[in-house]
C-alpha positions in Angstrom: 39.2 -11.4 3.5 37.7 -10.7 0.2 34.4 -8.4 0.0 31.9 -9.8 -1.8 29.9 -6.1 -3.0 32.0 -3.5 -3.5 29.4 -1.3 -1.6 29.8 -3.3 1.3 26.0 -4.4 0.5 24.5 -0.9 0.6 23.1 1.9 -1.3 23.0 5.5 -1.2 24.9 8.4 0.7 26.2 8.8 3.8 23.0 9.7 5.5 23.5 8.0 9.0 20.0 5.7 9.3 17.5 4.7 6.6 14.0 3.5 7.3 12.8 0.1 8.0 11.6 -2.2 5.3 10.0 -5.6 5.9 11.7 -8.3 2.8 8.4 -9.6 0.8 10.2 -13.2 0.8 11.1 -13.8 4.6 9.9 -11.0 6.6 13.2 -9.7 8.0 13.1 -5.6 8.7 16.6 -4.2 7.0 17.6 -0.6 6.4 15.9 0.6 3.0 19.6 0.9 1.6 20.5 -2.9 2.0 17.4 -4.0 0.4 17.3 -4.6 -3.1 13.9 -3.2 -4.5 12.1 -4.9 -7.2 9.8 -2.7 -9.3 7.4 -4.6 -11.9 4.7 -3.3 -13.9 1.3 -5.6 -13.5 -1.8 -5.0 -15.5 -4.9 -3.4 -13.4 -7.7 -5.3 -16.0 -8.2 -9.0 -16.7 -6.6 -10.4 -19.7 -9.0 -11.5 -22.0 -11.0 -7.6 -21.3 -7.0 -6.7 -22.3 -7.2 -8.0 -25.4 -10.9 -6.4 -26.3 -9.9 -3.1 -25.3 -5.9 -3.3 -26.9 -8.0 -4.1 -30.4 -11.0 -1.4 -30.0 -7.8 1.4 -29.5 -8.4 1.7 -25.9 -5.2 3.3 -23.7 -4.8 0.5 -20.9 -3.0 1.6 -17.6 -0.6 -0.4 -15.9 0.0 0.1 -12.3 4.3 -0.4 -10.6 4.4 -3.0 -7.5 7.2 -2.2 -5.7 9.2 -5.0 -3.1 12.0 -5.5 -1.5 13.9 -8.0 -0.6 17.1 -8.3 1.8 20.3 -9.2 0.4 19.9 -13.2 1.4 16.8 -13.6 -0.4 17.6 -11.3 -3.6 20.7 -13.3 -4.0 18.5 -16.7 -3.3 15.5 -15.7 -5.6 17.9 -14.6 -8.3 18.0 -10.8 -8.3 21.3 -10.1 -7.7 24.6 -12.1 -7.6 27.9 -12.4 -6.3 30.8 -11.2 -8.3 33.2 -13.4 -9.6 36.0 -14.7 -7.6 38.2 -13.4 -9.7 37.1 -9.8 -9.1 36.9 -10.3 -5.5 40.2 -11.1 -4.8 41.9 -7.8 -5.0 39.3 -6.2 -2.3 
């Protein structure tokens, strides 16, 4: 039967157990290295006082969100894919 991740869908060293993580989309607790983590910059002030303080010279902060998502719902939400069938096939 062919594997579809080469890592066998996780991440990491050979550690044992990883902590808990709850997925942001459906709420299922996987080990942190099966989750796929998402990490996105989002601005901390309001976009029009972004604009006022990007054209007085102003340094603007941005602050990281971090989430993660099982393997289901990263494939599902676009975040990850399969690889082809054509790589497969050998595994």
């Amino acid at each position: 039967m062919p594997k579809k991740r080469k890592s066998g869908g996780k991440t990491g060293s050979s550690k044992g157990s990883y902590a808990k993580v709850q997925c942001v989309n459906c709420g299922r607790f996987i080990a942190r290295s099966k989750a796929k983590a998402v990490t996105r910059r989002t601005s901390l002030v309001d976009a029009r006082m972004y604009g006022e303080l990007k054209k007085s010279g102003a340094l603007i902060m941005s602050g990281q969100t971090k989430k993660y998502y099982c393997i289901s719902c990263a494939i599902h939400t676009h975040q990850v894919s399969q690889r082809e069938k054509e790589l497969r096939k050998g595994n």
